[in-house]
C-alpha positions in Angstrom: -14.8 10.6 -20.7 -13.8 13.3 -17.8 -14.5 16.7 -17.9 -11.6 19.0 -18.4 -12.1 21.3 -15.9 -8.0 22.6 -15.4 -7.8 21.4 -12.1 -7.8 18.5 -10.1 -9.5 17.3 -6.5 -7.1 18.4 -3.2 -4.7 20.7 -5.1 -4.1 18.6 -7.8 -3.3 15.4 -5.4 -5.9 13.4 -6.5 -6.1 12.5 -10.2 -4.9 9.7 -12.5 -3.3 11.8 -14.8 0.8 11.2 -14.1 1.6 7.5 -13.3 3.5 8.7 -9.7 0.5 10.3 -8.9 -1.5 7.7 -9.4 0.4 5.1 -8.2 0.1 7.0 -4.8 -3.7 7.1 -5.1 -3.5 3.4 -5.3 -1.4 3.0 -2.6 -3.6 5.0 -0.4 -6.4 3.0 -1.3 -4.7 0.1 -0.2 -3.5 1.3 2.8 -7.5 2.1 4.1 -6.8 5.3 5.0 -9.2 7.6 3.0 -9.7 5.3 0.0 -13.1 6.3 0.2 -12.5 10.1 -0.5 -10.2 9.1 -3.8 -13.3 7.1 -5.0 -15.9 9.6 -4.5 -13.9 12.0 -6.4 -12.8 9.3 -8.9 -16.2 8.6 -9.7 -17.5 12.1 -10.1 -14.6 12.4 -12.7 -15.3 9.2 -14.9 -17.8 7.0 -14.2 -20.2 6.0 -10.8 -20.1 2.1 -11.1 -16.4 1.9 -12.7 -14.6 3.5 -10.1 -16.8 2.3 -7.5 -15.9 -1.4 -8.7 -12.6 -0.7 -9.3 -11.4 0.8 -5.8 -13.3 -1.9 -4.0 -11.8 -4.8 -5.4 -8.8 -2.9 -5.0 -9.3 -2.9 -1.5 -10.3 -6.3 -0.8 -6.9 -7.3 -3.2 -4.9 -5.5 -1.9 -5.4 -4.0 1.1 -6.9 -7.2 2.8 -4.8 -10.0 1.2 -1.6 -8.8 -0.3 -0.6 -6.7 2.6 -1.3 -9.3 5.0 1.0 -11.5 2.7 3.7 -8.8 3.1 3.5 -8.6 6.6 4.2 -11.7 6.6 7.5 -11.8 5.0 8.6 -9.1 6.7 7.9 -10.6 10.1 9.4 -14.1 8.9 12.0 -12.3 7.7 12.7 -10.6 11.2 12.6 -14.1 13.2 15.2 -15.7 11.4 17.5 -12.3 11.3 16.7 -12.7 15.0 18.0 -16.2 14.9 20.8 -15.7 12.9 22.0 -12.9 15.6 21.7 -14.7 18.6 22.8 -17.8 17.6 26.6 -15.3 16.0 25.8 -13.5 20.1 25.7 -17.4 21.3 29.1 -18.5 19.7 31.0 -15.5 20.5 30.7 -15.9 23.8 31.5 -19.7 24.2 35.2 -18.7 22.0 35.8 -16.0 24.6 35.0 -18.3 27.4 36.5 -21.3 26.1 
């Protein structure tokens, strides 16, 4: 389906062609920080509505649900670490005093 032209988009940083590199093309389409770029040049390389369908579903997957989800954790995560600290803080301090 693509033309084989030898080369790839932004010194070969942009292709699908080795799973690490794409894998980071998917994870800055998630991020929302120049998806847009990857699609354009994604869709100039296979096919207009493909691509197009496929990166924007990406992004309302994953960049508006599943890293929300993530965030999440990680901030639940951090609370009861927090806890768990202050409460070790809290009982070290009533055996030295008592």
């Amino acid at each position: 389906f693509c033309k084989d032209s030898g080369r790839n988009p932004q010194h070969n940083i942009v292709s699908f062609d080795n799973i690490l590199i794409s894998l980071l093309n998917t994870l800055t389409a998630s991020t929302l920080e120049g998806w847009s770029d990857v699609m354009y040049d994604a869709s100039d390389a296979f096919s207009l509505y493909l691509a197009r369908l496929f990166f924007i579903i990406l992004v309302i997957v994953v960049g508006l649900f599943v890293f929300k989800l993530v965030l999440a954790v990680v901030f639940i995560k951090f609370d009861s670490t927090k806890s768990a600290v202050f409460e070790t803080q809290t009982f070290m301090a009533r055996a030295q005093n008592g």
